[in-house]
ROSE-4610 file (N, C-alpha, C; in Angstrom, 1 decimal, always signed):
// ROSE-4610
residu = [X/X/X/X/X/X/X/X/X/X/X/X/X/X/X/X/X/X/X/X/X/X/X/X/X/X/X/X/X/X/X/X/X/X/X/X/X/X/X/X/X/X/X/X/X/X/X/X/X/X/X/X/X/X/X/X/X/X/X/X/X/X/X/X/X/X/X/X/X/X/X/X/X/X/X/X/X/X/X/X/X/X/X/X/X/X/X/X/X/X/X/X/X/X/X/X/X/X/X/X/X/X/X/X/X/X/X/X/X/X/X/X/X/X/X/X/X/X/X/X/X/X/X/X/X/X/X/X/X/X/X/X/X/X/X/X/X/X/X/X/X/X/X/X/X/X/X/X/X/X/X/X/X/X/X/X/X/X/X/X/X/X/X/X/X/X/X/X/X/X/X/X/X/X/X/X/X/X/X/X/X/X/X/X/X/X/X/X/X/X/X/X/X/X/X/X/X/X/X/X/X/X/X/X/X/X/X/X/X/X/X/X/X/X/X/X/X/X/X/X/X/X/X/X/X/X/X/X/X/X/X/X/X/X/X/X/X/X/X/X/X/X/X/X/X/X/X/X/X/X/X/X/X/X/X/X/X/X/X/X/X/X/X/X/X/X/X/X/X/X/X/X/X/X/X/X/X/X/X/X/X/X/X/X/X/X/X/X/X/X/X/X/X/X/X/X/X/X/X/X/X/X/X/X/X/X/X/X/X/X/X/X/X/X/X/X/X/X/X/X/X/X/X/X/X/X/X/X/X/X/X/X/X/X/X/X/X/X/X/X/X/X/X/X/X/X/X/X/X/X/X/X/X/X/X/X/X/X/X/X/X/X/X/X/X/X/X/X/X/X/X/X/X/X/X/X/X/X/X/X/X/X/X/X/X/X/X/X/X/X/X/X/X/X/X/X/X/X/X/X/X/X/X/X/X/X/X/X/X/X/X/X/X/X/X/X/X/X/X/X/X/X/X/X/X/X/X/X/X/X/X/X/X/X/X/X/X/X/X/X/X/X/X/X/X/X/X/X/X/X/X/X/X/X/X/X/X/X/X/X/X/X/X/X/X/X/X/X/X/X/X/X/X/X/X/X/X/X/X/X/X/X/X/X/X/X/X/X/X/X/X/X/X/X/X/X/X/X/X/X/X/X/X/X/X/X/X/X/X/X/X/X/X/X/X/X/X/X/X/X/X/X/X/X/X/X/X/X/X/X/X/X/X/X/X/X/X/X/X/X/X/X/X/X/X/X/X/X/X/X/X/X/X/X/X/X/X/X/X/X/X/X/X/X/X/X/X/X/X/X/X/X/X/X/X/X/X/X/X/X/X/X/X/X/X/X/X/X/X/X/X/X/X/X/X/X/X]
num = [1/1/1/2/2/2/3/3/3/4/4/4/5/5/5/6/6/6/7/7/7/8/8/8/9/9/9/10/10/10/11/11/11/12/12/12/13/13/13/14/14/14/15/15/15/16/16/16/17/17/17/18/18/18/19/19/19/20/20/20/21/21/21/22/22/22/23/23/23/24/24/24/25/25/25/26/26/26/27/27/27/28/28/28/29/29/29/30/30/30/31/31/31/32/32/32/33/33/33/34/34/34/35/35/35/36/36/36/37/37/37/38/38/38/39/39/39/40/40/40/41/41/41/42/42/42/43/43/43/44/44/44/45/45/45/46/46/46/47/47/47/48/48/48/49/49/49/50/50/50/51/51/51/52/52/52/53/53/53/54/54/54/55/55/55/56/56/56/57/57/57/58/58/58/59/59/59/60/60/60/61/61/61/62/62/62/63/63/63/64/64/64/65/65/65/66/66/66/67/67/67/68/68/68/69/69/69/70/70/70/71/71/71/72/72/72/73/73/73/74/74/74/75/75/75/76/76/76/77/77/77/78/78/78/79/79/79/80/80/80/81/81/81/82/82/82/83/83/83/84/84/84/85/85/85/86/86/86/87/87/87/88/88/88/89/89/89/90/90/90/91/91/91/92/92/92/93/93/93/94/94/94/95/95/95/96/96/96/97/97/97/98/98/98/99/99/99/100/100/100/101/101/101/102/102/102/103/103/103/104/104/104/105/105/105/106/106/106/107/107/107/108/108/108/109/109/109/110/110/110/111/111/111/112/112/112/113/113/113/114/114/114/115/115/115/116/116/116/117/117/117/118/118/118/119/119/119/120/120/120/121/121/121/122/122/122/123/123/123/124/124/124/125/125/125/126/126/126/127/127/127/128/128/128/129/129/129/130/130/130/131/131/131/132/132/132/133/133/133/134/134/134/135/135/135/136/136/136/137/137/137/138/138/138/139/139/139/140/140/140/141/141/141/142/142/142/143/143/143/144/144/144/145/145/145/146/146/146/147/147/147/148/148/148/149/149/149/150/150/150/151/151/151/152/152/152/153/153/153/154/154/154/155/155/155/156/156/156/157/157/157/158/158/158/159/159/159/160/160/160/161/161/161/162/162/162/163/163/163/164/164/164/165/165/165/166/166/166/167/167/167/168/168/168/169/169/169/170/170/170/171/171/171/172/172/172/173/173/173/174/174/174/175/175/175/176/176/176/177/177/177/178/178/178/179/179/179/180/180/180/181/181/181/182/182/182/183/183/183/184/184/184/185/185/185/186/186/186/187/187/187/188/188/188/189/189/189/190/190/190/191/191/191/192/192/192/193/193/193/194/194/194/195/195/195/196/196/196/197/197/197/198/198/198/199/199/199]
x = [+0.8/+0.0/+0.9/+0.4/+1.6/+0.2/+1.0/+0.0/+0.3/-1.0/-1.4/-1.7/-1.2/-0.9/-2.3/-3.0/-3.8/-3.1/-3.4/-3.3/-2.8/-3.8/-3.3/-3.7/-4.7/-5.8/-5.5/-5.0/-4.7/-5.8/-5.7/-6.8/-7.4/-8.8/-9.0/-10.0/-10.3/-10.8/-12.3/-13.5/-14.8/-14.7/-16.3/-16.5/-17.3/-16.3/-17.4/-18.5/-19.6/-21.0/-21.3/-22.0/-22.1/-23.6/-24.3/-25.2/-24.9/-25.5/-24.9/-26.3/-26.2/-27.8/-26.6/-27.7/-27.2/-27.5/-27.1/-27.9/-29.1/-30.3/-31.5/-32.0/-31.0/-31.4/-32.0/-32.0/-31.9/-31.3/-31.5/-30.2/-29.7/-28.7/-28.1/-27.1/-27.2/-26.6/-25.6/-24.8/-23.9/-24.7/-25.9/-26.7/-28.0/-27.8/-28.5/-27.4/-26.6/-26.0/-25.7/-26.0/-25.6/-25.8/-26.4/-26.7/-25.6/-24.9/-23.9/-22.8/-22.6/-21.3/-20.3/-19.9/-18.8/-19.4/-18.3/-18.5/-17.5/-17.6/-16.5/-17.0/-16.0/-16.8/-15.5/-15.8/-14.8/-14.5/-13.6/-13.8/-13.1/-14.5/-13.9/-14.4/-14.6/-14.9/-15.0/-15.6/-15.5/-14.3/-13.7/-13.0/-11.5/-11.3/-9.9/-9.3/-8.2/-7.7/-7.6/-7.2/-6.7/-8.2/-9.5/-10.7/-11.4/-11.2/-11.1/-10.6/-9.7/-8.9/-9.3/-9.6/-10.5/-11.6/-12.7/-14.1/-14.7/-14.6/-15.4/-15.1/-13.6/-13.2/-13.9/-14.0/-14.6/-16.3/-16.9/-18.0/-18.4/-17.8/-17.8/-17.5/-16.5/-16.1/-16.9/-17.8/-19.0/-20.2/-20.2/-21.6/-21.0/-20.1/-19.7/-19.4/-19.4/-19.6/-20.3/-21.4/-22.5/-23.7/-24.1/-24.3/-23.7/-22.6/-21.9/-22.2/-22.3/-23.0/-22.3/-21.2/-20.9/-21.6/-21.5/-22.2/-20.9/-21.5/-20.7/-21.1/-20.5/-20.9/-19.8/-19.9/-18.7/-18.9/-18.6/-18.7/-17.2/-18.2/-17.5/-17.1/-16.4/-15.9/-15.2/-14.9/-14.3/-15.6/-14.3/-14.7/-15.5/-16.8/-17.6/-17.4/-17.3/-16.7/-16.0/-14.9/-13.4/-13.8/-14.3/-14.4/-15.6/-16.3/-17.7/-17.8/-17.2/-17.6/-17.7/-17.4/-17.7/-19.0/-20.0/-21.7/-22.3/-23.3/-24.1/-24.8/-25.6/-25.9/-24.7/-23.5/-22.4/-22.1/-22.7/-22.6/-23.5/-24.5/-25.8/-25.5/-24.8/-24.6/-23.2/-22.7/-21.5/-22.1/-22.9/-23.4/-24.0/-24.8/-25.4/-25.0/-23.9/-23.0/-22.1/-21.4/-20.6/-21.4/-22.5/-23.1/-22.7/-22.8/-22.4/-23.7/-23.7/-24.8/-24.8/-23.9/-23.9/-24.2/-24.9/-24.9/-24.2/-23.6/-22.7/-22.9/-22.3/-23.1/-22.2/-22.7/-22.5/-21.8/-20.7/-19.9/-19.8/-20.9/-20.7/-19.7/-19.5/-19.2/-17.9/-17.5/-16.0/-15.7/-16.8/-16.8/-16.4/-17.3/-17.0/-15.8/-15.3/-13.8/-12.2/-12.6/-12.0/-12.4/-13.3/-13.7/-12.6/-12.8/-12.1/-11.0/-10.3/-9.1/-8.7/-10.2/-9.6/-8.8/-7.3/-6.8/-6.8/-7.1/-6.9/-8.5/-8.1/-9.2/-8.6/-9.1/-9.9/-9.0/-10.0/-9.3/-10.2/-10.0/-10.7/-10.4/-11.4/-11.5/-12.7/-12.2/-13.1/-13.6/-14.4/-14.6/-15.4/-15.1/-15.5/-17.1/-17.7/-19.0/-19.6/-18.2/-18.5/-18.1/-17.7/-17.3/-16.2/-14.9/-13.8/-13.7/-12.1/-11.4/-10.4/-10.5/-9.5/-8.7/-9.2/-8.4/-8.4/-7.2/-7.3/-6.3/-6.6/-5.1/-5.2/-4.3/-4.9/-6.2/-6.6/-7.1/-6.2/-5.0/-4.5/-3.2/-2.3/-1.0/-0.6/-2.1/-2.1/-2.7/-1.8/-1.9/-1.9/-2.8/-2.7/-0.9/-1.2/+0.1/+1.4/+1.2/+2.0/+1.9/+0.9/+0.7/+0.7/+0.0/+0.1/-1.6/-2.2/-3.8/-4.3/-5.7/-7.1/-6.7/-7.6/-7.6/-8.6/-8.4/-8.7/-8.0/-6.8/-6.1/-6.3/-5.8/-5.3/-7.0/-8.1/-9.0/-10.1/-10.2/-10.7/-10.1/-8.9/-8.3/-8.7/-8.5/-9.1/-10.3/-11.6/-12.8/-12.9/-12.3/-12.3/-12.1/-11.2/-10.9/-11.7/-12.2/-12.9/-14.2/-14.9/-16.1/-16.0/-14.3/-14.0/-14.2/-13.8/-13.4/-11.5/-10.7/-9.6/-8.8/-7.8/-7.4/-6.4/-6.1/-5.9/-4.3/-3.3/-2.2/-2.0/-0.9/-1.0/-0.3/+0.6/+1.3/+0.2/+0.5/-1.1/-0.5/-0.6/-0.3/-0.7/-0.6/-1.3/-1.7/-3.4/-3.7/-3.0/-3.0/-2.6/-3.3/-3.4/-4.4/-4.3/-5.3/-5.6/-5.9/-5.6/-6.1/-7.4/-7.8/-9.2/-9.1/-9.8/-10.0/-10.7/-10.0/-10.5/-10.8/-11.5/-12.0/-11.1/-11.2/-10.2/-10.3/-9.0/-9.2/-9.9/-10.5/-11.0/-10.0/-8.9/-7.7/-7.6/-7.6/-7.5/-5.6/-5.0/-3.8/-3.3/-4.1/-3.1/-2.5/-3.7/-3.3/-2.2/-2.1/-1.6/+0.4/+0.0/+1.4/+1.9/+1.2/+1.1/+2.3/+1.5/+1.8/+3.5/+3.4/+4.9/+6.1/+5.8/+6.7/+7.3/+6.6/+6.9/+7.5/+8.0/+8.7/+10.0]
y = [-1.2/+0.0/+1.2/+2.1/+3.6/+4.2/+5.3/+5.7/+7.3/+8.0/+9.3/+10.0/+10.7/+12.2/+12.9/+13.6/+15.0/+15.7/+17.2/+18.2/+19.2/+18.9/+19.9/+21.6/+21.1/+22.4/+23.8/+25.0/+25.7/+26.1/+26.3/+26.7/+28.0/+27.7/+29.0/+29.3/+28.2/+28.4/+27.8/+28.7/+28.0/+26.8/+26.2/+25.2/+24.9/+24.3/+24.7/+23.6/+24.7/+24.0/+22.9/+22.1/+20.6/+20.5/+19.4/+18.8/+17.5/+16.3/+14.9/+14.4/+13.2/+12.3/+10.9/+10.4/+9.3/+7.9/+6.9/+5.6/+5.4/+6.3/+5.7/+7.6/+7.8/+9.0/+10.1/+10.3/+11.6/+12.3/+13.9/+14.4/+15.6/+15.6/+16.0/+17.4/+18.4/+19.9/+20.2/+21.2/+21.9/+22.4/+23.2/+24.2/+22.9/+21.9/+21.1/+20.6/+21.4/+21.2/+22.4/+23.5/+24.9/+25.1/+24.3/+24.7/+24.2/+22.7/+22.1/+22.9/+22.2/+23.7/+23.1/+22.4/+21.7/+20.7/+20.8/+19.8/+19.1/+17.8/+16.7/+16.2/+16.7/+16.1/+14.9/+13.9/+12.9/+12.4/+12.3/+11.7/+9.8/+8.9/+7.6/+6.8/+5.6/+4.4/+2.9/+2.3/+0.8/+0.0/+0.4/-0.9/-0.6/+1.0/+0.9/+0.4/-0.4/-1.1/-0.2/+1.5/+2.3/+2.6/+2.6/+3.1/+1.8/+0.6/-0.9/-0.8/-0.3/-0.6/+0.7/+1.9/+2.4/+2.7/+2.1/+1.9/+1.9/+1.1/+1.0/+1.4/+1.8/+3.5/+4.7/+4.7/+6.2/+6.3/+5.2/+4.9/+5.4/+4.7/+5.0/+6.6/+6.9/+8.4/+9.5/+9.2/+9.8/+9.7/+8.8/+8.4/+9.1/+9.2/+10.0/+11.3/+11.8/+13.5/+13.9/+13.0/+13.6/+14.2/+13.7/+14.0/+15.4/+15.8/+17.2/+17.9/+18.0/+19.0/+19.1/+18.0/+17.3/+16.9/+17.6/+16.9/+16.6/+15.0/+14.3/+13.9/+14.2/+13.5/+12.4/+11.5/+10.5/+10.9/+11.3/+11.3/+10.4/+9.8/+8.8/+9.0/+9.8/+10.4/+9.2/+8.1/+7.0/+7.4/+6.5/+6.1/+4.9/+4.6/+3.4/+2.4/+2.9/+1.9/+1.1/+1.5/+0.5/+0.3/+0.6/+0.4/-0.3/-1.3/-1.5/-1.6/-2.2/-2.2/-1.2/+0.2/+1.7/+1.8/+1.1/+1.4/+1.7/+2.9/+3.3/+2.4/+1.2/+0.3/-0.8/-0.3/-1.1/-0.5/+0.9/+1.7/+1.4/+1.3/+1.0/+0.7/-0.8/-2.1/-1.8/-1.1/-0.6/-0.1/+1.1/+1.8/+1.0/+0.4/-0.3/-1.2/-2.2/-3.4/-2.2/-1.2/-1.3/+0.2/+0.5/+1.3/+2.6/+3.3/+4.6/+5.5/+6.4/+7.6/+8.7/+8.6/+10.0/+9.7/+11.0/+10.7/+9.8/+8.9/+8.5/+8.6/+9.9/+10.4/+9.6/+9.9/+10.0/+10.8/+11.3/+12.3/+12.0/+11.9/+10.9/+11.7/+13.0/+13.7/+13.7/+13.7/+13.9/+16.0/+17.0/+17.8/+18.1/+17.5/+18.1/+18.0/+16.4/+16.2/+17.4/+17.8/+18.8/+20.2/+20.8/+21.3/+21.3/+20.5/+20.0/+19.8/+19.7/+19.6/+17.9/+16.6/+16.2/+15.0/+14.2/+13.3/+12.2/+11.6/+10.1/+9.9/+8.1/+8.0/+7.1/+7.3/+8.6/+9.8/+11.0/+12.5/+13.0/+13.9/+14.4/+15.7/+16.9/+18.1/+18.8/+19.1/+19.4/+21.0/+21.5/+23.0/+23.4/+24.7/+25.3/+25.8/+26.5/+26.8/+27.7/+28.7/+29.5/+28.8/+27.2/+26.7/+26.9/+27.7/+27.3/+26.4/+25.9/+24.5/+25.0/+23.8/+24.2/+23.2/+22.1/+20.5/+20.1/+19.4/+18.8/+18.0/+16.5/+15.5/+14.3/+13.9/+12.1/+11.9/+10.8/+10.4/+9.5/+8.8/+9.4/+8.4/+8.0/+7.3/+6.0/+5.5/+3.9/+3.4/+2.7/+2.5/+0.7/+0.1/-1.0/-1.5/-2.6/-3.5/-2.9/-1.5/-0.6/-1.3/-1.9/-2.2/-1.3/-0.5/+0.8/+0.9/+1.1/+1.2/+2.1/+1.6/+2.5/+3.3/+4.5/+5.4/+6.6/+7.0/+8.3/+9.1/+9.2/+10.1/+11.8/+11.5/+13.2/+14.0/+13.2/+13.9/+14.4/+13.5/+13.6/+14.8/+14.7/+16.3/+17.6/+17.5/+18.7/+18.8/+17.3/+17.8/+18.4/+18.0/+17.9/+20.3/+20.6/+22.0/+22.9/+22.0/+23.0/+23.2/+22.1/+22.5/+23.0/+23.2/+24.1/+25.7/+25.9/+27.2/+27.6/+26.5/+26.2/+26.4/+27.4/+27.3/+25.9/+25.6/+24.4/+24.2/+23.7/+23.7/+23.7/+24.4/+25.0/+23.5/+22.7/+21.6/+20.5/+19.7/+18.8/+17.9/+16.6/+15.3/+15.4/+14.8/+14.5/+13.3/+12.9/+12.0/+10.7/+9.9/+9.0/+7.7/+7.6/+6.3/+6.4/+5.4/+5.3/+6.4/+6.3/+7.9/+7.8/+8.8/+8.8/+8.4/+7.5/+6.8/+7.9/+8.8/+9.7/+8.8/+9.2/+9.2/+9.4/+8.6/+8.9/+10.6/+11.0/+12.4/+13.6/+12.7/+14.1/+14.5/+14.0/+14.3/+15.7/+16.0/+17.6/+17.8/+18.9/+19.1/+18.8/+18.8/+18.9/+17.2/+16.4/+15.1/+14.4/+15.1/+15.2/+15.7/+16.7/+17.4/+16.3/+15.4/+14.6/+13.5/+13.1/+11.6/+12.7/+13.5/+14.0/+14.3/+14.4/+14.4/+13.2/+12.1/+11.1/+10.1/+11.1/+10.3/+10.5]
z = [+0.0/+0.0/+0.0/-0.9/-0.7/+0.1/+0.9/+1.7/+1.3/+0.9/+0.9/+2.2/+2.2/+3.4/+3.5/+4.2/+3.9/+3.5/+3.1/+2.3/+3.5/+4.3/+5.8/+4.8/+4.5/+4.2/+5.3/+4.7/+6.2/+7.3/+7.9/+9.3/+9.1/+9.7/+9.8/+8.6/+7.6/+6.1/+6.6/+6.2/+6.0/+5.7/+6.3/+5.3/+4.1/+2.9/+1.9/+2.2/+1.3/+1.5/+0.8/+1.2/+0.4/+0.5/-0.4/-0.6/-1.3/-0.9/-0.8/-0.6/-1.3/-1.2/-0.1/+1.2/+1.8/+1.0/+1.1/+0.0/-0.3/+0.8/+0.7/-0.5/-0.8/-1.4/-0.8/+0.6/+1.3/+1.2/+0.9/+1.0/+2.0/+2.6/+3.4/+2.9/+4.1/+3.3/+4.5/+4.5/+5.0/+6.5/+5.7/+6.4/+7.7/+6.9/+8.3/+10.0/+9.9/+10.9/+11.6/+11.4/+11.7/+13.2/+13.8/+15.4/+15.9/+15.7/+16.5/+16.9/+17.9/+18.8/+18.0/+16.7/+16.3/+15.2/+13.9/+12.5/+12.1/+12.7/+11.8/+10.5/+9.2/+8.3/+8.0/+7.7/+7.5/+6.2/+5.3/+4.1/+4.1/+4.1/+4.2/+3.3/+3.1/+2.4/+2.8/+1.8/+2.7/+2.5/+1.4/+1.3/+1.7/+1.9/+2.1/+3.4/+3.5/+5.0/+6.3/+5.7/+6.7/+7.3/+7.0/+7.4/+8.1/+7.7/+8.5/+9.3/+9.6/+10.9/+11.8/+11.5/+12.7/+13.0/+12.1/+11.3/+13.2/+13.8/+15.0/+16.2/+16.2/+17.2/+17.0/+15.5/+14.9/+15.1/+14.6/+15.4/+16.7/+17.3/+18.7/+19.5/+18.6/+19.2/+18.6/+17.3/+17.1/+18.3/+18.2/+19.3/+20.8/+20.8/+22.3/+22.6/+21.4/+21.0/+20.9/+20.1/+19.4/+20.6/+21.8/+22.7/+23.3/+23.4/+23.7/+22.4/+21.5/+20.3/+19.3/+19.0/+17.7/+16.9/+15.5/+14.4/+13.6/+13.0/+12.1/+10.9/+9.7/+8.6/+7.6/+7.3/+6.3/+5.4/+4.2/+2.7/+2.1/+1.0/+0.3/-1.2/-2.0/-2.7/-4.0/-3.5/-4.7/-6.1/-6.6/-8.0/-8.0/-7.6/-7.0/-8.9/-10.0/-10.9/-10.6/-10.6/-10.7/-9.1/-7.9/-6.3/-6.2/-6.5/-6.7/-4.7/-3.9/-2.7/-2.3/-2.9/-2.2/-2.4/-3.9/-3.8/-2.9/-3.2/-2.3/-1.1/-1.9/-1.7/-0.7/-0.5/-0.2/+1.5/+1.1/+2.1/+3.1/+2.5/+3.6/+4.7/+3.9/+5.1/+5.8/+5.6/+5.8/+7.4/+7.3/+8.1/+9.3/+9.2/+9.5/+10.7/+9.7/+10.2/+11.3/+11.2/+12.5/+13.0/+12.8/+14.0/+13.7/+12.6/+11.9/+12.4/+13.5/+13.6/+13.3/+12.0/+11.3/+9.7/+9.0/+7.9/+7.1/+6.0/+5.1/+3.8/+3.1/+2.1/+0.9/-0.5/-1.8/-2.5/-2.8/-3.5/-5.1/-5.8/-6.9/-8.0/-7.5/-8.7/-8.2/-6.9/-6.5/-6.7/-6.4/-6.4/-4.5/-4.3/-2.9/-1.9/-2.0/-2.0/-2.9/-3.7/-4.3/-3.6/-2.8/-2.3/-1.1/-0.4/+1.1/+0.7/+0.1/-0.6/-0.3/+0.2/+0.9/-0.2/+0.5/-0.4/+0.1/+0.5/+1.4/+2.5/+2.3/+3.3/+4.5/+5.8/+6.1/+6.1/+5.8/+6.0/+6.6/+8.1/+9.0/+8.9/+8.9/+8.7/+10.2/+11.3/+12.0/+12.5/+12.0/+12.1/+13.3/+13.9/+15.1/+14.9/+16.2/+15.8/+14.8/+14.2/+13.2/+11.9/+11.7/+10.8/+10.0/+11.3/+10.7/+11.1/+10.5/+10.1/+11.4/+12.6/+13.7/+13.7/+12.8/+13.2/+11.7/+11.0/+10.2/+10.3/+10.2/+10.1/+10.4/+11.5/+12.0/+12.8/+13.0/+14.3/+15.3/+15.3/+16.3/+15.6/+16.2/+15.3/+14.9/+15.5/+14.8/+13.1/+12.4/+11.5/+11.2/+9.7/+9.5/+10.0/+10.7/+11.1/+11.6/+12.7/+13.0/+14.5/+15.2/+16.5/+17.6/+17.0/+18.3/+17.9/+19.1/+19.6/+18.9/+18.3/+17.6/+18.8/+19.0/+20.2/+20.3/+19.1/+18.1/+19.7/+19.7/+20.8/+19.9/+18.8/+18.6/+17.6/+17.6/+16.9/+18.3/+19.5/+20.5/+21.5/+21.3/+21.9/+21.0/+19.8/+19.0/+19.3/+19.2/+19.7/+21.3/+22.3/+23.2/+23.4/+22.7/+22.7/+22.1/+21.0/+20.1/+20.7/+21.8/+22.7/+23.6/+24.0/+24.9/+24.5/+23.4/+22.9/+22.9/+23.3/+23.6/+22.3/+22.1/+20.5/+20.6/+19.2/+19.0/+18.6/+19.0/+18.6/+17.3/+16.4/+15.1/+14.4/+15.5/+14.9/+15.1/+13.6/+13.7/+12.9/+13.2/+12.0/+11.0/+9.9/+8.6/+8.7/+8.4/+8.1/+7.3/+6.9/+5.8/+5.8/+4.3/+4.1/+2.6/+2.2/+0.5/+0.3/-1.1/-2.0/-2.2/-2.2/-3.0/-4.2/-4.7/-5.9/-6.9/-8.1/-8.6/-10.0/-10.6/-12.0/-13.1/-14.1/-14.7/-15.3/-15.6/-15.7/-14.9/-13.3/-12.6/-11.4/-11.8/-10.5/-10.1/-9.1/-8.9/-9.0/-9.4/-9.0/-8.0/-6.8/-5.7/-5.6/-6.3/-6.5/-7.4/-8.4/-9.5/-8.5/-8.4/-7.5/-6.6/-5.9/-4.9/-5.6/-7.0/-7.6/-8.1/-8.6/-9.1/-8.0/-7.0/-5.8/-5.4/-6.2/-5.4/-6.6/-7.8/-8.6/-8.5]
């Protein structure tokens, strides 16, 4: 597996607005979350290993926020062609099977991920009550077959500040995982920049 970094989007930047249909064709906006004291939007998927391996920490540490006035959303951004296990329909049970109580949307266009600048899954972007971006990066430093504990240590201290009102330390990990699975021809630059660095 090569592993993709976040972008480490700078701080401090709105969040752009989205509209996303969930599997059962709901659809879900920016603006239906505007009361929460705090917005993790998460960019993940089913099939990649790095989002298996914290699939039911993250779970969990939604369901333990979300009560303090965290809103969470997953958006799923692949190329569900060539990724058939990313289907909407793939998602459902996805949700379902490990106890997902947050939206898990549809990005079919791969616009909104370009938006977020986000590059890898999972990529965590968590914005303050005026919807800046105070946190963006890991959830905490365990990785497939690294043997260091799920935890979500370092996204639960960002939430943990940001419902404080606590500013947030400027040094912040980069996420890393699979790339988002783009379309042929819909790679954004920064992706493109990404794959040329690494020749």
């Amino acid at each position: 597996m090569v592993e993709t970094p976040s972008t480490m989007v700078e701080l401090g930047v709105k969040a752009p607005a989205f509209r996303l249909p969930d599997p059962q064709g709901k659809m879900h906006a920016l603006d239906d979350f505007k009361d929460a004291a705090a917005l993790l939007v998460m960019f993940i998927c089913n099939h990649c290993p790095y989002v298996q391996h914290v699939r039911q920490e993250l779970a969990r540490l939604v369901r333990e926020y979300q009560p303090k006035g965290v809103a969470a959303v997953g958006i799923n951004s692949n190329n569900v062609d060539a990724y058939p296990d990313d289907r909407p329909e793939k998602m459902a049970e996805e949700a379902q099977k490990f106890g997902y109580t947050f939206p898990y949307l549809y990005d079919e266009t791969q616009e909104v991920a370009k938006a977020y600048q986000a590059a890898c899954t999972p990529d965590f972007f968590l914005f303050d009550r005026e919807r800046r971006l105070v946190y963006r990066g890991q959830m905490d430093d365990s990785r497939p077959g690294n043997n260091k504990p799920v935890t979500g240590a370092d996204l639960r201290a960002a939430l943990d500040a940001a419902l404080a009102g606590r500013p947030l330390a400027k040094e912040q990990k980069a996420s890393r995982g699979c790339n988002i699975k783009w379309k042929p021809g819909n790679e954004p630059d920064y992706f493109r920049n990404l794959l040329a660095s690494r020749k």
